[in-house]
TIDREN-868396 format. One line per field, with one value per residue (C-alpha): x, y, z. Coordinates in Angstrom, 2 decimals, padded with zeros to 5 digits, m for minus. Each point is the difference from the previous one (the first is absolute). Layout:
# residues N
xx <- X	... .
yy <- Y	... .
zz <- Z	... .
This chain:
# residues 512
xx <- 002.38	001.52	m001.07	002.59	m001.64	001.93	003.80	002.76	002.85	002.48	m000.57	m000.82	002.93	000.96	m001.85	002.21	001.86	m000.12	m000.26	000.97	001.65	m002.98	m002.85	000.24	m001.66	m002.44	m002.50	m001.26	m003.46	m000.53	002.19	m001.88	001.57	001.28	000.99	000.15	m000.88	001.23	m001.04	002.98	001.18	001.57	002.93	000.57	m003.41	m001.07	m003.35	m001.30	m000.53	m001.00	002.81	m000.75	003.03	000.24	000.48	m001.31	m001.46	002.27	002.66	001.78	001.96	002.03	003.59	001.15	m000.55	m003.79	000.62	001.28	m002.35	001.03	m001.87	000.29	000.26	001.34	m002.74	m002.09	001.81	m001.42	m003.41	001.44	001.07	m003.84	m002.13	002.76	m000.62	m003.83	000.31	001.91	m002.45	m002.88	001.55	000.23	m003.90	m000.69	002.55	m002.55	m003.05	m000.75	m003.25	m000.70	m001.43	002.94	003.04	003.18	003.24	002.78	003.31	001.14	003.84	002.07	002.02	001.30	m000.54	m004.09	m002.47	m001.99	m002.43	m000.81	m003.93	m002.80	000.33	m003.96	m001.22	m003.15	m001.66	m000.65	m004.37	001.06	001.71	m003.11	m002.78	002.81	000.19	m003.65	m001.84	m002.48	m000.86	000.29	m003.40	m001.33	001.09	003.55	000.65	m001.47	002.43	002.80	m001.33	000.21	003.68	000.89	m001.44	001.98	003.16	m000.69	m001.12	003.63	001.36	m002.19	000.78	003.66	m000.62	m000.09	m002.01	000.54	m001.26	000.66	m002.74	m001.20	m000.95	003.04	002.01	m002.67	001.61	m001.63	002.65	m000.44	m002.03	m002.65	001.20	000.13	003.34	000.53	002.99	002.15	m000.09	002.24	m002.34	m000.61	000.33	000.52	m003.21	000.50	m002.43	000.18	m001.13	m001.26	002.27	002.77	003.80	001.24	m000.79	001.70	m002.44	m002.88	m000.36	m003.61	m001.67	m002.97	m003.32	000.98	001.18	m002.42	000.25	002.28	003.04	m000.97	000.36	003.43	m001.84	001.96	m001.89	m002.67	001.74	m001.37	m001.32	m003.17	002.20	000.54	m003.05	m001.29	002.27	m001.30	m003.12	001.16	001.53	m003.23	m001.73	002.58	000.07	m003.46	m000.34	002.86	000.09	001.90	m001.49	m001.32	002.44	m001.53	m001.21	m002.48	m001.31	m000.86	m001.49	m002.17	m003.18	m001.48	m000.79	001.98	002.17	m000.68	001.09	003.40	000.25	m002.06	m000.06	m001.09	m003.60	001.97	001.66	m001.92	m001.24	002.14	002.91	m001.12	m000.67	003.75	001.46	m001.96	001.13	003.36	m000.05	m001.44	002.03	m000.19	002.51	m001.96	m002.75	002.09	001.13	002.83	000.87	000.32	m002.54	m002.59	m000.14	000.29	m002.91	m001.52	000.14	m000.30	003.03	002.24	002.98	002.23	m000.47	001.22	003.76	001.30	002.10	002.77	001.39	m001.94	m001.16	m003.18	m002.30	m003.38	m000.15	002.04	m002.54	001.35	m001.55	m002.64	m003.59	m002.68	m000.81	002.83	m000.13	001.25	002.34	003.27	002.57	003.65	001.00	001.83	002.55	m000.08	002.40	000.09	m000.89	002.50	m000.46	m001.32	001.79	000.74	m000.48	m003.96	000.26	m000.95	001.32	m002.82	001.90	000.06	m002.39	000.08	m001.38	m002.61	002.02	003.25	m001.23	m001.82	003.16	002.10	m002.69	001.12	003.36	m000.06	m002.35	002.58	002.54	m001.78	m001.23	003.01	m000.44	m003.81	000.04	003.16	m002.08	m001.76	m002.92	m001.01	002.88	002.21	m002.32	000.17	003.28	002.62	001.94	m001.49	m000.34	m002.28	m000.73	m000.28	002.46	003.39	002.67	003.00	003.38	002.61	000.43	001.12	001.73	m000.78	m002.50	m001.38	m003.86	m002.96	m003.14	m002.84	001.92	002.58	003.10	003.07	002.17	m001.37	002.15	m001.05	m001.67	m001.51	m001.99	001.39	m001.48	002.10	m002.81	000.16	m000.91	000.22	000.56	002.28	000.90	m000.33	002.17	m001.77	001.62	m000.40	001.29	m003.02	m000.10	m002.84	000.22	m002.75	m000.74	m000.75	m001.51	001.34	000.36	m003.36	000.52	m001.80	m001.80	m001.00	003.31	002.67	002.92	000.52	002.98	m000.21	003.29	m000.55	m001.29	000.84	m003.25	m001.13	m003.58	m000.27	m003.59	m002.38	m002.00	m003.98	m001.07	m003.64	m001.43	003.19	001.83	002.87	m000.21	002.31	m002.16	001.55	003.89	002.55	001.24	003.60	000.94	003.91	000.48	m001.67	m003.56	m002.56	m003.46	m001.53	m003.49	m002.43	m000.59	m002.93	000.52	003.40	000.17	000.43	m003.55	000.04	003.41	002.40	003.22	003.24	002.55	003.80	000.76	m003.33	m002.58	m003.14	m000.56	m002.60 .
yy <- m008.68	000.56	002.15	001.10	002.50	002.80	m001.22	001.50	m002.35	002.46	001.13	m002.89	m002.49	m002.82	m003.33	m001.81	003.19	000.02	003.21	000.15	m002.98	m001.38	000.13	m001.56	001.40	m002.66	001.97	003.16	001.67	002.83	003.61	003.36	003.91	m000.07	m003.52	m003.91	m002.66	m003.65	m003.48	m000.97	m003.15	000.69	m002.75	m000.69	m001.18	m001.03	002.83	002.29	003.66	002.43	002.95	003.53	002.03	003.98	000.54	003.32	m000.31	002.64	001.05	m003.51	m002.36	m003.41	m000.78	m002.74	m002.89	001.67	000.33	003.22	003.00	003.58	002.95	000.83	003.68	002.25	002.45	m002.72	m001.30	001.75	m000.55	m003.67	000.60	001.31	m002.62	m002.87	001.98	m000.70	m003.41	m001.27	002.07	m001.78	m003.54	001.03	001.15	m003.21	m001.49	001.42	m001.54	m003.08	m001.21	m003.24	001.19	002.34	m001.33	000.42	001.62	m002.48	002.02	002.96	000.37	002.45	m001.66	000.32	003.72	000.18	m002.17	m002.80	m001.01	m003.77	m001.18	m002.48	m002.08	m000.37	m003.14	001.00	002.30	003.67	001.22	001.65	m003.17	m002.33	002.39	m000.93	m003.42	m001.31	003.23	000.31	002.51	m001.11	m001.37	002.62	m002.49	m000.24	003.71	000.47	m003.00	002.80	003.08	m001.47	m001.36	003.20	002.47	m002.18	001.08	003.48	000.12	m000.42	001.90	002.79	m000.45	m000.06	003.91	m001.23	m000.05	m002.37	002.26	m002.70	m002.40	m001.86	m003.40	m000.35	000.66	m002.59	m003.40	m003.17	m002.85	m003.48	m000.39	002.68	002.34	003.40	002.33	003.45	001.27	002.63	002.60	001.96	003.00	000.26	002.94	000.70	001.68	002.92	m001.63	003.96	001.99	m002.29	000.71	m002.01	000.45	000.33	001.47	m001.97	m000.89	m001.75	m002.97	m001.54	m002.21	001.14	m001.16	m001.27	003.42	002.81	003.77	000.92	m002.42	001.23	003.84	m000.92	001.59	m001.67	001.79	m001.97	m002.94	m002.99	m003.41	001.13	000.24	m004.00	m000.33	001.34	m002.12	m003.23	001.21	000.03	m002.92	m002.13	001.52	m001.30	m003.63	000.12	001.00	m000.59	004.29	001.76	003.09	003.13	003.44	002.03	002.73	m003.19	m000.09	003.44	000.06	m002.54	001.63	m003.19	m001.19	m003.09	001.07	m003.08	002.00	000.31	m003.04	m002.68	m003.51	m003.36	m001.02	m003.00	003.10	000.36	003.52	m000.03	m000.23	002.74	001.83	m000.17	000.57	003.05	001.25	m000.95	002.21	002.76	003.39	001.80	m001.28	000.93	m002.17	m002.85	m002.37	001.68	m003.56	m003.39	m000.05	001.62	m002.23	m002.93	001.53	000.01	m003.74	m000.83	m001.42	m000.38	001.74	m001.44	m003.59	m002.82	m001.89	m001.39	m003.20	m000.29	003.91	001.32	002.85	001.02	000.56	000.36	m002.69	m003.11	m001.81	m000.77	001.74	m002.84	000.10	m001.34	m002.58	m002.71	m000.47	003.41	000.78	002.01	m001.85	000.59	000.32	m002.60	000.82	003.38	002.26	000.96	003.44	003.24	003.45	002.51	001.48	003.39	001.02	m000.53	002.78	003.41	003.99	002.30	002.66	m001.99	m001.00	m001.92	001.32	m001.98	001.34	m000.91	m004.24	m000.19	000.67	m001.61	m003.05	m000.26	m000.57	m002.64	m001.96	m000.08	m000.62	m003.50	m001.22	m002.63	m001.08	m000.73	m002.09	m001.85	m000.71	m002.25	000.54	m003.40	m002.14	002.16	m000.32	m003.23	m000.44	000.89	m003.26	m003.97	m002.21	m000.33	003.13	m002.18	001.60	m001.23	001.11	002.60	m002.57	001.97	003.30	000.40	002.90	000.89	m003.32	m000.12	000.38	000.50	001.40	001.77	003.45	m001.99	m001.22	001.18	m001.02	m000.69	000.51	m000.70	m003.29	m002.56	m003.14	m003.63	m000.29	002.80	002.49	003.76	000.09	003.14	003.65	m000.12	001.66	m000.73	002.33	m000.51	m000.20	003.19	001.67	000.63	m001.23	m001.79	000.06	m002.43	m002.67	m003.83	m002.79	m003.05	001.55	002.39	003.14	002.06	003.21	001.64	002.09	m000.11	002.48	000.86	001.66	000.97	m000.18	002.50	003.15	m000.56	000.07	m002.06	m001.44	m001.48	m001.46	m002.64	m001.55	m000.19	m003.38	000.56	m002.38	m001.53	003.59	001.73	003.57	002.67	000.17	002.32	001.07	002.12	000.94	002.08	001.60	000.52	003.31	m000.73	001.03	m002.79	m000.37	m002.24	m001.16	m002.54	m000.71	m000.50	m001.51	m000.04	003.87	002.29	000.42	000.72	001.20	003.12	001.00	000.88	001.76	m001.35	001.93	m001.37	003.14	m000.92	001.80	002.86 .
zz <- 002.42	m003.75	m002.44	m002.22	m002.10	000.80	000.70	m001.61	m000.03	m000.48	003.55	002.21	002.26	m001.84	000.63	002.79	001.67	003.57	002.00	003.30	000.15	000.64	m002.51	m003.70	m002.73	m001.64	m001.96	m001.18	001.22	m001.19	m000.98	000.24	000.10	003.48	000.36	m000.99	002.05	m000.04	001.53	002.19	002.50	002.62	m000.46	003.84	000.73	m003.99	000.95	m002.49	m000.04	m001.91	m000.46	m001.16	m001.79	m000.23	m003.71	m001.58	m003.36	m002.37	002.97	000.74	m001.75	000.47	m000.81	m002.56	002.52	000.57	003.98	000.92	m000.47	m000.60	m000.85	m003.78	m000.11	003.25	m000.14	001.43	002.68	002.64	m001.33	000.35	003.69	000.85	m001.12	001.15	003.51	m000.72	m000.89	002.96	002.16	m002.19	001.39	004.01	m000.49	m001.10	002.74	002.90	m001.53	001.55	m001.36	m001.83	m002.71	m001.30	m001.31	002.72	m001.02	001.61	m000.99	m001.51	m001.31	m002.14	m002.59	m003.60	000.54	m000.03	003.04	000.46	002.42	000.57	000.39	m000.28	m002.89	m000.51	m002.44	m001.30	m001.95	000.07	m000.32	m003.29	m001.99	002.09	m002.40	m003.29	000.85	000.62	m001.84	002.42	002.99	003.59	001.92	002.48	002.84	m001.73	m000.29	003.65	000.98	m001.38	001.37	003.45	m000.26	m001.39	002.59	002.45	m002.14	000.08	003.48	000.85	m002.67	001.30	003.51	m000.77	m001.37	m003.97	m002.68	m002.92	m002.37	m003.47	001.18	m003.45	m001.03	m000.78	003.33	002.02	m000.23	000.66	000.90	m000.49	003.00	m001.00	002.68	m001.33	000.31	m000.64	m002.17	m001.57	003.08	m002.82	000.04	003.50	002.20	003.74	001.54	002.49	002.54	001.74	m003.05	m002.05	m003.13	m001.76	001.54	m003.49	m003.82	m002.17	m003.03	000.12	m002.13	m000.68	m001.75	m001.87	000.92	003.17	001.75	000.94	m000.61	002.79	m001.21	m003.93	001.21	002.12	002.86	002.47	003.27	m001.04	m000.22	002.81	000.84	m002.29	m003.17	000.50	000.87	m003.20	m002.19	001.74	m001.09	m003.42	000.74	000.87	m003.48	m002.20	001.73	m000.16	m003.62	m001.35	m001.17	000.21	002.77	m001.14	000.38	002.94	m002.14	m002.23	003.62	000.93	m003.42	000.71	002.06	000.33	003.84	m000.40	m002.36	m001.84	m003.75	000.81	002.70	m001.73	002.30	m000.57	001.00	002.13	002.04	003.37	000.85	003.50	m002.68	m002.09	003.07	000.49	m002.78	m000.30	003.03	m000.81	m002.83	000.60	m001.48	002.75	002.35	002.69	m000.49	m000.23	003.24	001.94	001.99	m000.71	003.29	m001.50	m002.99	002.30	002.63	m003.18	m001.15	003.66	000.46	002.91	m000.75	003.01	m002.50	001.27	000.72	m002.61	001.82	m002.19	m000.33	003.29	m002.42	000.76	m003.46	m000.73	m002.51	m001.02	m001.87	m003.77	m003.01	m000.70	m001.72	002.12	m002.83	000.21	m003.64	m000.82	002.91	m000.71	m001.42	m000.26	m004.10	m001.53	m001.83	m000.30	000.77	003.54	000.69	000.77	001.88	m002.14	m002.97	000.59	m003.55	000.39	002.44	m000.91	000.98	m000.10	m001.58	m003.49	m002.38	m003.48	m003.35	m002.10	m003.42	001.35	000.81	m003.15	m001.77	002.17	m000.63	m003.64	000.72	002.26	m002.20	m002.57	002.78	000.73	m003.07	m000.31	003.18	000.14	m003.30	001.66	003.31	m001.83	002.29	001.52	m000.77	001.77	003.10	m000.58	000.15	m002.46	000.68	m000.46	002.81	002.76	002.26	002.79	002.92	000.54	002.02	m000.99	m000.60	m001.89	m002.21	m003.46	m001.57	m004.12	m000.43	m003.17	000.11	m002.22	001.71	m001.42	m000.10	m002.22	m000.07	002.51	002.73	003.98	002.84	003.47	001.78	m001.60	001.46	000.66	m004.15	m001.34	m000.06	001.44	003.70	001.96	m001.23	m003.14	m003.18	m003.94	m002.64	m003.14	m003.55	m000.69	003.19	001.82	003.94	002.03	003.53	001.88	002.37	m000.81	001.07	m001.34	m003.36	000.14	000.02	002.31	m002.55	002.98	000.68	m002.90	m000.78	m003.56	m001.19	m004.32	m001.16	m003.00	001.98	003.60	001.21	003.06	001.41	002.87	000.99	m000.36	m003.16	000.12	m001.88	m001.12	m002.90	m000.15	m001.31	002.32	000.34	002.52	003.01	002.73	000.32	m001.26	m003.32	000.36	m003.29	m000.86	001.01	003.49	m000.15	001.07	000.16	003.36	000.35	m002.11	m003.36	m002.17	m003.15	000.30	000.36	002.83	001.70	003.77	001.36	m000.31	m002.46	001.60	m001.20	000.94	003.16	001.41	m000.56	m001.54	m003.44	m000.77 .
């Protein structure tokens, strides 16, 4: 459940500190604007968790020994003080869902002056990095498989007076076990089951092509179980297709019956599925489902489900995400990194927009920015491996401190574990000759392209992300580039420039 894309170092716990005094730090998952979360074991009873860490993008900082966290200017503190207030009341929302196919908050605990909340630890794989890994869309009996597990998710969220309202390939995880789990309730709100409205108005954070007009507009008396329901519509298309969904108004453009323009499906996609997802999303919330009921009278399923014997939860479906041809049944990855929550900088406020002029120029730069570093990838042999030896896995035996190395990227010093051979094993660093810094994970002396951290030593600037290898030639694929004076651009590159994704300046506000 690792993707480390998007962590700042700067701001997470260090590797091995134990809150509580009872949870170690192992690993990093993921860092976003309101928070960072880590994989943690819980050192009385050696089980693992997964821990979730108030930390506001801009507002906080840590002290020397990177543990204590203050807020950086005082004019912000009681910003600080509201959404810490949110976030604990995110984790007892979570607390009172009881459903098998959500992950379970465990704990929740002020310390080192912010708050964490202690949860599933889920092995798998999230929909989103399943479409990255293999390339190809979901069968119609896989995504159906989903839309089942997931309807018993939100029947409980729903019936426990919330909405997700952030539902995305990329917040439906699939453990080890093909059992599908719902994340990242981080945009949720509490439902006013009298009037119908939301019982707060603090922004409104979407994600586009997956949220319908109503969330877009911030309309939040039309807020409800049919804004989900309209995102795992857009859900199913992209699993299905492996598109990205339309924007509503590339819908209501398109006057065709089936709207088959602006939702385009595979021939393999039965027409009960289209049927759904058109429902799904329609643009008129009032056309959509209002209840998880009526999508199950629908499919003809019995919503009371069935017992499952070892939780006594009842669900609608436990079956794992499989295809009905054995040969091509859902597999877990290996090795891959395992996936995280969402990162909240894919998330978007309706109130701002991005110009065309200002990420063409912008484009230019960072081009120039990564020039040295593409031509020191050394495309394949840095996938490859950037040490000799056999990739064959071997077990973590020792760590070194300033070993000198020479991989792909060049020549420089390693520090961190290495294999019973002397190779890097595990998440470690390399300072090059010339000053520049590689942060990355090994196996047995490979290094693992798809999530690096690269500090240049001559301008400050920082990616963090993952290579593409295609005809044996690296090039940025999707991460963040953070410019000296704090600005950053986050989303995916094509052709080692910016392509899909949004500039920030430093106090987080995207730019015009």
């Amino acid at each position: 459940m690792s993707d480390q894309s998007n962590i700042i170092m700067e701001s997470m716990l260090r590797v091995g500190t134990v809150l509580h005094g009872t949870y170690r730090i192992d690993s990093y998952l993921s860092s976003g604007g309101f928070g960072n979360t880590y994989v943690a074991t819980h050192i009385n009873f050696n089980e693992k968790y997964a821990i979730k860490e108030f930390f506001m993008k801009g507002v906080n900082e840590r002290d020397g020994n990177n543990t204590a966290v203050s807020v950086s200017n005082n004019e912000k503190v009681t910003e600080f003080n509201e959404q810490l207030e949110k976030f604990k009341k995110e984790a007892r929302r979570l607390r009172k869902l009881n459903n098998s196919h959500i992950v379970r908050v465990y704990d929740l605990f002020e310390e080192n002056g912010t708050a964490y909340y202690v949860m599933d630890y889920i092995s798998g794989e999230n929909l989103k990095e399943r479409l990255k890994r293999t390339g190809q869309p979901l069968t119609d009996d896989q995504a159906n498989q989903v839309l089942i597990q997931v309807l018993d998710a939100l029947n409980e969220v729903h019936s426990n007076g919330i909405w997700h309202l952030d539902l995305k390939p990329a917040n439906v995880m699939i453990n080890n076990d093909g059992i599908v789990k719902l994340i990242d309730f981080g945009a949720s709100k509490q439902f006013n089951n009298k009037t119908g409205g939301a019982l707060s108005t603090s922004s409104v954070t979407y994600t586009n092509g997956f949220a319908p007009i109503e969330q877009m507009e911030k309309s939040y008396e039309k807020l409800g179980p049919w804004t989900d329901f309209y995102a795992l519509g857009a859900t199913l298309y992209n699993v299905l297709t492996n598109q990205r969904p339309p924007m509503p108004s590339d819908i209501n453009d398109d006057h065709t019956p089936d709207k088959h323009l602006s939702l385009p499906l595979p021939s393999s996609v039965s027409n009960k599925t289209r049927d759904m997802i058109l429902w799904l999303m329609k643009t008129n919330r009032k056309e959509r489902p209002a209840s998880v009921k009526e999508i199950m009278d629908s499919l003809k399923i019995n919503q009371s489900g069935a017992k499952n014997h070892h939780t006594g939860e009842t669900t609608i479906l436990q079956t794992p995400i499989t295809n009905s041809t054995p040969s091509a049944s859902w597999s877990a990855p290996v090795a891959q990194p395992e996936p995280q929550p969402y990162r909240e900088e894919e998330q978007y406020d309706s109130e701002n927009s991005s110009s065309e002029t200002t990420k063409k120029t912008k484009k230019a730069i960072i081009v120039a920015v990564f020039v040295g570093l593409l031509l020191a990838l050394g495309g394949y042999y840095m996938y490859n491996g950037g040490f000799s030896g056999s990739t064959e896995e071997k077990e973590t035996v020792d760590s070194v401190q300033n070993q000198l190395v020479t991989i792909a990227l060049g020549e420089g010093h390693y520090s961190g574990p290495i294999d019973e051979a002397g190779k890097p094993n595990g998440k470690g660093t390399v300072v090059f000759n010339n000053g520049d810094k590689c942060e990355a994970s090994f196996i047995n002396g490979v290094i693992k392209v798809d999530t690096i951290t690269y500090s240049f030593n001559d301008n400050g600037d920082v990616f963090v992300g993952s290579i593409k290898i295609d005809n044996d030639v690296a090039a940025l694929y999707e991460g963040k580039l953070t410019k000296k004076d704090g600005s950053y651009f986050v989303g995916s590159f094509k052709d080692s420039s910016p392509d899909k994704g949004t500039w920030y300046d430093k106090k987080g506000n995207r730019t015009k």
